[in-house]
Structure formats: structure tokens, C-alpha cells
N, C-alpha and C positions, 0 to 999 in steps of 0.2 A: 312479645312473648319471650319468658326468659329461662334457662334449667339452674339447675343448680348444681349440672355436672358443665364444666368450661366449654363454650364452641366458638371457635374461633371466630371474629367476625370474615366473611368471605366464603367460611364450610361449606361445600357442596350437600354438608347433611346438618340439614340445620333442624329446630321442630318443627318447621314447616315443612319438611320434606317427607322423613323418616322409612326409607327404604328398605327392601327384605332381601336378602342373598342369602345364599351358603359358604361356609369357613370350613375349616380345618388348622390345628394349629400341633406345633413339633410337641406339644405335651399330649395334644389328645387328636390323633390324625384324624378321628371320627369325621365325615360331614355330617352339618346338621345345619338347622336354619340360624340366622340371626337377621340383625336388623345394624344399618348405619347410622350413629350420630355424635357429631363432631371427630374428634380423633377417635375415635370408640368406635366397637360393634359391642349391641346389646346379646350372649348364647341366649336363645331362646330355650334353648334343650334344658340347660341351666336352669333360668328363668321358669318356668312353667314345670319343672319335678320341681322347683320348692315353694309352690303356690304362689310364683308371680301373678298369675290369670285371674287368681280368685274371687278377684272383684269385678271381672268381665262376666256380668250375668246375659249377654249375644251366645256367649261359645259357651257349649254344653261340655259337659269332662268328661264327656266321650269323645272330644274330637280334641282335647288335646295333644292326643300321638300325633296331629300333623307337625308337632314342633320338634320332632324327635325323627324325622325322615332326611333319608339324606338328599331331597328334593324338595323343591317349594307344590308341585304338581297337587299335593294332595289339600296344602292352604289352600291355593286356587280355587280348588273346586268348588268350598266353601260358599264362592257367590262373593258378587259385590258389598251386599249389604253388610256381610260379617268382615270381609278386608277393610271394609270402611270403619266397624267399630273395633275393628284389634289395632287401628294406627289412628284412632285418637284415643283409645284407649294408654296406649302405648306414650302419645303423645304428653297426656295427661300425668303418665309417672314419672316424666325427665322433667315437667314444670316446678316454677323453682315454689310455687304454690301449691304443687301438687296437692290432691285428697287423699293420697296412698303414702304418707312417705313411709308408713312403715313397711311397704313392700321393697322398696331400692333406698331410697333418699338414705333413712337411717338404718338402714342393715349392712351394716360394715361387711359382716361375713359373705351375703349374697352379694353385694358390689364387687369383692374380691374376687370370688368366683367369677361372676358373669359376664362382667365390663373387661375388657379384653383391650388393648391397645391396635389400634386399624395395622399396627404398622406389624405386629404379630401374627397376623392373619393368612391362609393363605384363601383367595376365594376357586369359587369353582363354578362349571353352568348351573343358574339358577334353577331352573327347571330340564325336566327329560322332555327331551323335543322331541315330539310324532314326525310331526309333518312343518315341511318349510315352506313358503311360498313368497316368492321376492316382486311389487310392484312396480309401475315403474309414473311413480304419481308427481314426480317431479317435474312441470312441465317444461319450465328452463332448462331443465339440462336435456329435454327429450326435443325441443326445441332446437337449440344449438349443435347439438351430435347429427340429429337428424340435417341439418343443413350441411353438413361438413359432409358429410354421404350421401345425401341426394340434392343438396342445394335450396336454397332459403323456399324456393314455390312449392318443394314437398316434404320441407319437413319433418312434419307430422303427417300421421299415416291417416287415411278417414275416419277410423274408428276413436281414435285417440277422445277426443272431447266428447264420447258418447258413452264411453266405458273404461273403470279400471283397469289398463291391459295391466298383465303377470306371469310369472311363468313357474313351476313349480322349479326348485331346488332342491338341496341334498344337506338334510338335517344332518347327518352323520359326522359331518364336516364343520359345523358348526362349534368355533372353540373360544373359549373363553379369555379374555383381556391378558395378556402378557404371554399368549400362545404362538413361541416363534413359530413360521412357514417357510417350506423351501419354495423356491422359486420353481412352477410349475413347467414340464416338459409337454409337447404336441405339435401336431403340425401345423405350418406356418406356410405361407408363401415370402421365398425367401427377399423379393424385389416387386414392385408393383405391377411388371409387367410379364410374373410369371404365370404360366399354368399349372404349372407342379409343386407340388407341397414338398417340402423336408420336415424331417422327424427333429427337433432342438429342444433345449430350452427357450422359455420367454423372452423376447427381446422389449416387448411393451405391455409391461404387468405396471397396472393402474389402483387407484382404489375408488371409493366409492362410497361419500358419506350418506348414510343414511342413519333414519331411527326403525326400530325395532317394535313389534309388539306382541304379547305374549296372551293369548285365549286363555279363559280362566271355566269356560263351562261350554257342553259342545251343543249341537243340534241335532235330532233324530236324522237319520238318512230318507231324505226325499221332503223334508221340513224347511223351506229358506228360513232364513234369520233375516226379519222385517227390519228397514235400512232404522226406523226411529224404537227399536227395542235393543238396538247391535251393541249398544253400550253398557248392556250389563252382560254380552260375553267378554270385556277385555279386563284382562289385571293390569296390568303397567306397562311400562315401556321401559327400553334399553339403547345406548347408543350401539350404530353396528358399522361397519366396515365390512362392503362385499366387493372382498378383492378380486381382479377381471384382468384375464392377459388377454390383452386388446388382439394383438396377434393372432391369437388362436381362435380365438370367439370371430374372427374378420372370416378366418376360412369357413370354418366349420356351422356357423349360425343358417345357414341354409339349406335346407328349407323351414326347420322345426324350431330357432332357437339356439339361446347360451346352451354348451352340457359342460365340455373341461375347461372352458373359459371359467367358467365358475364355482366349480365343484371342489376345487383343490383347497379351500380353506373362506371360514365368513369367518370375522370377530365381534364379540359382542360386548359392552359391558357388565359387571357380573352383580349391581345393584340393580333392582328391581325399583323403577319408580310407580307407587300404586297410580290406578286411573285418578283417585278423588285426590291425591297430591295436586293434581295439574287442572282440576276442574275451575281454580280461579283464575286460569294461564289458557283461556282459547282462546282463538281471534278466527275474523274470517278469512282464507287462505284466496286463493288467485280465483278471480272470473270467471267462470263457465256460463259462456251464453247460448249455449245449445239448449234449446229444449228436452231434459233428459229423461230418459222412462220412468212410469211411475215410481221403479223398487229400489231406485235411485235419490227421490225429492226426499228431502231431509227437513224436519218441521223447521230443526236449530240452524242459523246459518254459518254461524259462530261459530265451529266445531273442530278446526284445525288447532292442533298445540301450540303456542309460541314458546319456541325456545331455539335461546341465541345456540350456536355452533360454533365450533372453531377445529380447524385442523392444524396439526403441527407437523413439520418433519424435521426428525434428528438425524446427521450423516453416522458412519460409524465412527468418525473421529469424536463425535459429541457433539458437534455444533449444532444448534437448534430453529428453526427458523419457522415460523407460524407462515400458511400458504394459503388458508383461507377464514373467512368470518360471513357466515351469514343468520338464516332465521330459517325454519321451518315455516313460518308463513308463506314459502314459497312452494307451497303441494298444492295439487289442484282437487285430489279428492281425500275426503276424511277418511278414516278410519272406519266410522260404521258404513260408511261407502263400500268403503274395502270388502268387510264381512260383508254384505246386503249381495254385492257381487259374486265374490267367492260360492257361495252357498247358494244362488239363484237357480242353480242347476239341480239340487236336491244335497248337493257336496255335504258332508258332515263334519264340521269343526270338532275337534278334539281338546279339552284340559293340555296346556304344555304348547299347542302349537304355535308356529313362531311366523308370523307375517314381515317384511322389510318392506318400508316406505319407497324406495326407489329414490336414483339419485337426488340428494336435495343441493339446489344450484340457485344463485340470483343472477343475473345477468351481466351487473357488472365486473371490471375487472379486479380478483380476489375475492370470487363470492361464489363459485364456481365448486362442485363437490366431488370432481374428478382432475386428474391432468390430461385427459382427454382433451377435454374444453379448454382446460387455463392454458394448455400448449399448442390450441388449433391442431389436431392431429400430430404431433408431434413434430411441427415446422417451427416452434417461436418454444424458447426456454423459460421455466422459471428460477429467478437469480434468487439463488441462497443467500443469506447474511455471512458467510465467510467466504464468497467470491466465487462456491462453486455453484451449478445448474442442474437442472435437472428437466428432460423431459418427462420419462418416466421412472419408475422406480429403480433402485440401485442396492445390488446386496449389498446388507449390512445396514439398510436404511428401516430407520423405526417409524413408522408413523402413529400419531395419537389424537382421536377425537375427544374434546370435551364438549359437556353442554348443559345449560342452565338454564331457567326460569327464574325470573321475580329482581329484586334489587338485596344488595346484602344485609342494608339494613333492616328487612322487614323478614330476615331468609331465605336465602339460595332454596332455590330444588334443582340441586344437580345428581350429574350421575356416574362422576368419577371419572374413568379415563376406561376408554377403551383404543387400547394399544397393541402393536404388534409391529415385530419384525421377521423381514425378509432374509433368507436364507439362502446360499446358495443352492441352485439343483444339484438333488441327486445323482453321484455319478455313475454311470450304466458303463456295462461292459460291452 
């Protein structure tokens, strides 16, 4: 499939992908929606005041003010069925065959206007997040942490292979791709063999790749969301970064859980990849041979994302060094798992709400989705390309998740970068 606007071969927005975010740019600070492709964002807001949509007979023109919000929340709500025909709808106008050209192809004037240069942009969170909820479906990484803390016979806790564990988190904090963090302050035990906490900054602040996903429609309160219908609550997914001062979260995680281990800042990326993007990109994720409750068994077995990952870290001198590569094929529960769980209790999912995968890890060495793992607790270093180490993070250090689906010749479905640096703590009096 080919457009007849240039995409690079390699674009993480290719037309097979065709992602939705929100921009702003120093001519018109507005936010408002658009969509990624190739060096491009498509203004939707643009777009659709000058009858881009017209030919999308799915979307009624009463719901085109969703393209004039300065959140995606209210797209969302729309339903799967309609996100699904406004991105091939969408898809169908960038084709170099298109049936529309007189809505983009040949309208010089509207091109002008609404095709924006990516590199002009600035974006911002996609959506208004309700509620956060971070799992921890990664079983490699839940596998290995857990041996380092109680030793390879425990693990995993009993519950683990029987249920999504999660814990909620703090939407508020949730920031968008190129949002520096300062290095978070709490109590710590300052030596292994102490009893008493001191007040500091982080001395082992971590990260934490994961994927992201975004609810697009909720459930009544005291209604579960049935594990084989959960796929028409999700809109898309985002890469995320939940950053964790290991430190802190080691004192304070007992009895209840993370709280300032993890509160002080998540990153997301700020493309939105829709669900049906990635519907010819599943596979089956890790083994579960527990017999699992009914609201759990899933008809599809196939239902894990495959998409390759990669992390990077750059020092603040610039040097760059990639520290891990793996796949999403390493989670043990889906996504409609996820929601089918969440919601078993009568819980009500919200439009905007923002789910994390839990850390995504392979086993072997560089496949790893913390420095937790890849440093054994921080006993063994990772060697940078310019000769320096690192066990845990270091101010001034950038880290950046990318990740993709498919091959380049046939179109990327990627999702841009989600990036962030570390800051030093704020200084207290």
C-alpha cells in the first residue's frame, strides 16, 4: 500500500499504522486532535471544519466536535466500531489511489493548512486519565525479582498464575513523552543491616518497560466485563515507562504495596496506537497451566500484542547506548484478562482510563525491562558504549522506549518514542 504524501521507508507511521494524538503548535497553541503519518501529523480540527469527514457516512456531524477537543476521550467513547472506520477511512485518503482525492490528494489549500511537519509539533497526553491501574503481567520479570527477594523456591507468590495481580496508581502523575523528572526524595534504609530509615533522595531509581492501554468505553458499576467481549472496551495502546526508586518502594511496600516508589512520575507515549492497528500483530504470550476460573478462559488463545521493544539510555554527555531488546510476547495475561479481572468485583471502567502491562522482561541476558534484573540487585553493572556503567539511573540520564510491529516493508506500526530524563532532586531546606 502506497500514499502519495512521502513515508519514509522504516516510519513508525506508516498507513498501516495511522495513530491519533494531540498537538499544539507556536502558530496555534490550541490542543486539538490529530493523527501520525510519515514525517506528518494529519490537524484533524482542520481536517473535519473543512469537510475532510464528508465521505465518512459511520460518523454522524453531530459527533464531529470530537475532533475539535483538546482530548481524544470523547473519540474514544465513540466505540470500537467507529475508531475502526475513521482509520480506514483516514487510511483510504493518504492512499496514492485514494477515492477522495479531492478531499487532501488535490487540495493544495487544505494540504497547506492541515499537514503540519511532525517535527513542528508539540504533543501532549492523549487522553484525560481517570483512573491508573499498573499490572504486573510480566512473568520474567516477576519471576527473577522475586528470586532475588525471596530466592528462586518462592518466587512467585501462590496467587500469581491464577490471577492478574495490580495495584492501583496515580493518574495525576502520569506525563507525557519528553517530560523531564526530578529524582524522587523518601525514606530509605540507609545500609542492609539497618532498622531505621533516613529521609534522602533516591539512590536506586529504576525504570520499567512496559506497554500502556487506554479504555475507550466503561461498564455499569456492579456489571463485570465478560473476559471474551473486553476487546471492545480498549482503544489503543502506548508505550510507558513506570519509573520505581527501588529504594524506597524496598522500605515502605509493606504491608499494602508501591505508593512513593511510584507516584513521583509514569511516561507514556503520546501516539495512540488504535486496537484494530495491531489486530494482525497477536500471538500467543507465555504458558499458563493452571487451571484458571471461568471469567478468566478466553475463547482467542492468540491474544497477546507482538511488538518488538527496545530501550535506550543516553548519559548527559550524549553518549547513547541501547540496554535492552525484547517482545511483548513475554506477558502471561492479555489484556481482556486484564479488564475481565479489573471489573470482576463489579469495579467500573471509565473512557480515558489508563491500564500498564507490568514489567515486560525475557530471560535472557539484554532482554530484561528493568536494571533491577539486568544488575542482579544492583551487584553486577551494565557497560555503556563509552566505557561508563551504570547500575541504576544517574542524573542527567535520558532513557527512551521505542517499539514496533510488523516489517518495514509491508509498514511499521510503531509508536514513537517514549522518553524521559532524570533530574536532579529537589533541594529542601
Amino acid at each position: 500500500m502506497t500514499s502519495w504524501l512521502p513515508i519514509p521507508l522504516g516510519s513508525h507511521f506508516s498507513l498501516a499504522n495511522i495513530p491519533f494524538g494531540i498537538i499544539s503548535t507556536v502558530s496555534k497553541p490550541i490542543r486539538r486532535p490529530a493523527i501520525a503519518i510519515g514525517n506528518h501529523v494529519l490537524d484533524l480540527s482542520v481536517f473535519a471544519s473543512q469537510g475532510g469527514f464528508a465521505k465518512l457516512v459511520d460518523l454522524p456531524k453531530d459527533k464531529l466536535s470530537v475532533f475539535s477537543q483538546s482530548t481524544l476521550n470523547d473519540f474514544a467513547s465513540l466505540g470500537r466500531p467507529l475508531h475502526k472506520a475513521t482509520r480506514s477511512y483516514l487510511r483510504d485518503v493518504f492512499r496514492q489511489d485514494t477515492s477522495f482525492p479531492e478531499l487532501l490528494k488535490d487540495n493544495e489549500a487544505l494540504k497547506k493548512e492541515a499537514l503540519i511537519p511532525l517535527s513542528e509539533v508539540e504533543t501532549h497526553l492523549p487522553l484525560r486519565i481517570g483512573d491508573y491501574t499498573d499490572f504486573f503481567a510480566g512473568r520474567n520479570h516477576a519471576q527473577t525479582v522475586g528470586a532475588l527477594f525471596r530466592g528462586p523456591a518462592n518466587a512467585l507468590q501462590p496467587n500469581y498464575n491464577h490471577l492478574p495481580v495490580a495495584y492501583h496508581g496515580r493518574a495525576s502523575s502520569v506525563v507525557v513523552s519528553g517530560t523531564p523528572l526530578h529524582r524522587p526524595w523518601g525514606q530509605v534504609l540507609p545500609n542492609p543491616k539497618a532498622t531505621e530509615p533516613v529521609f534522602q533522595p533516591c539512590n536506586r531509581l529504576d525504570i520499567e518497560l512496559e506497554l500502556g492501554m487506554f479504555v475507550c468505553k466503561g461498564n455499569d458499576l456492579g456489571a463485570p466485563i465478560p473476559v471474551d467481549a473486553a476487546e471492545e472496551y480498549i482503544f489503543g495502546y502506548v508505550l510507558m515507562n513506570d519509573w520505581s526508586a527501588r529504594d524506597i518502594q524496598q522500605w515502605e511496600y509493606v504491608p499494602l504495596g508501591p505508593f512513593n516508589a511510584k507516584n513521583f512520575g509514569t511516561t507514556i507515549s503520546p501516539w495512540v496506537v488504535l486496537a484494530d492497528a495491531l489486530e494482525p500483530h497477536k500471538t500467543a504470550g507465555l504458558v499458563n497451566e493452571v487451571d484458571l476460573q471461568q471469567y478468566l478462559r478466553e475463547k482467542r488463545q492468540d491474544n497477546i500484542v507482538d511488538i518488538n521493544l527496545e530501550v535506550s539510555l543516553t548519559t548527559a554527555k550524549g553518549n547513547t547506548t541501547t540496554i535492552t531488546r525484547t517482545s511483548s510476547k513475554n506477558l502471561l495475561w492479555s489484556w481482556p484478562q486484564m479488564l475481565a479481572h479489573h471489573s470482576i468485583s463489579g469495579c467500573n471502567m471509565r473512557t480515558g482510563d489508563l491500564l500498564g502491562s507490568g514489567t515486560v522482561s525475557g530471560l535472557d541476558a539484554g532482554t530484561q525491562g528493568s536494571l533491577l534484573e539486568q544488575t542482579q540487585g544492583g551487584k553486577a553493572a551494565v557497560q555503556l558504549e563509552n566505557g561508563e556503567e551504570r547500575k541504576f539511573i544517574q542524573d542527567g540520564d535520558t532513557i527512551t522506549i521505542k517499539g514496533w510491529a510488523g516489517e518495514a516493508e509491508d509498514g511499521l506500526i510503531g509508536f514513537g518514542e517514549c522518553s524521559g530524563t532524570i533530574l536532579s532532586a529537589v533541594q529542601r531546606g
